[in-house]
N, C-alpha and C positions, 0 to 999 in steps of 0.2 A: 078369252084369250087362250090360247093353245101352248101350251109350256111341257119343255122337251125336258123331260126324265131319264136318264143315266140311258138315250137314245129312244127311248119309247115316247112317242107323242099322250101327253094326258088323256087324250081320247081314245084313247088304245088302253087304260088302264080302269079295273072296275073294281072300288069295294062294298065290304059286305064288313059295315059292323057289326060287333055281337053285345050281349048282354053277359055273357057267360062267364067271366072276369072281371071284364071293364067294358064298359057302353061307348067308348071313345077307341079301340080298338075293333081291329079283325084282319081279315085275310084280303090281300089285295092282288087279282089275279091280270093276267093281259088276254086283253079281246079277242085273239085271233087263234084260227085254228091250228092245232099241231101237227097237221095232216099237210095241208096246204097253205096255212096262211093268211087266208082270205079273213075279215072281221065274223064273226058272230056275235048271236042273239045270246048273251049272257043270262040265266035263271032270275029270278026276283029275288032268290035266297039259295043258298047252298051249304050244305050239310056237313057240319062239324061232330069230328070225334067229343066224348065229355070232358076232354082234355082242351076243347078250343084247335083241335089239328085240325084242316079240311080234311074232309073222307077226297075219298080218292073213286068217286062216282062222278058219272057224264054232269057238267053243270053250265052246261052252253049246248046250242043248237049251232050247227056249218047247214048252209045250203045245198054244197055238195056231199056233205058226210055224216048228216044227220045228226047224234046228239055224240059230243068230244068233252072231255076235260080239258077247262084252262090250265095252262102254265102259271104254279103261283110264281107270284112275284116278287112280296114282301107283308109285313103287319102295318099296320098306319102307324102304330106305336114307334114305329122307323124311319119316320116325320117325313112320308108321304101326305100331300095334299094335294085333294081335288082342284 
């Protein structure tokens, strides 16, 4: 089932736990590109500062703009659910 998030459909929303603090946390970013819009192919993993910050590197593919950074979003710890 599809459940709308502070107007972002779940589907449009990706995280990325870590181990780096807490195994039940991380960075939750949204699908789409910055650029245009359109969904993209989000990374399998994306790379955090030692602090647990996302770095601030390409961590999604656009079809028309090659590799973008998602827009974070939020931490799970922020009682985001899949």
């Amino acid at each position: 089932m599809d459940t709308i998030i502070d107007g972002y459909s779940s589907k449009v929303l990706v995280a990325y736990p870590t181990a780096i603090n807490d195994p039940n946390d991380g960075p939750v970013f949204v699908r789409l590109c910055p650029v245009c819009g359109r969904f993209v192919k989000a990374d399998d993993s994306v790379k955090c500062n030692i602090d647990g910050v996302p770095s601030k590197e390409p961590n999604a593919t656009c079809k028309k703009h090659g590799r973008v950074r998602m827009d974070f979003y939020c931490w799970i710890s922020d009682g985001w659910e899949e």
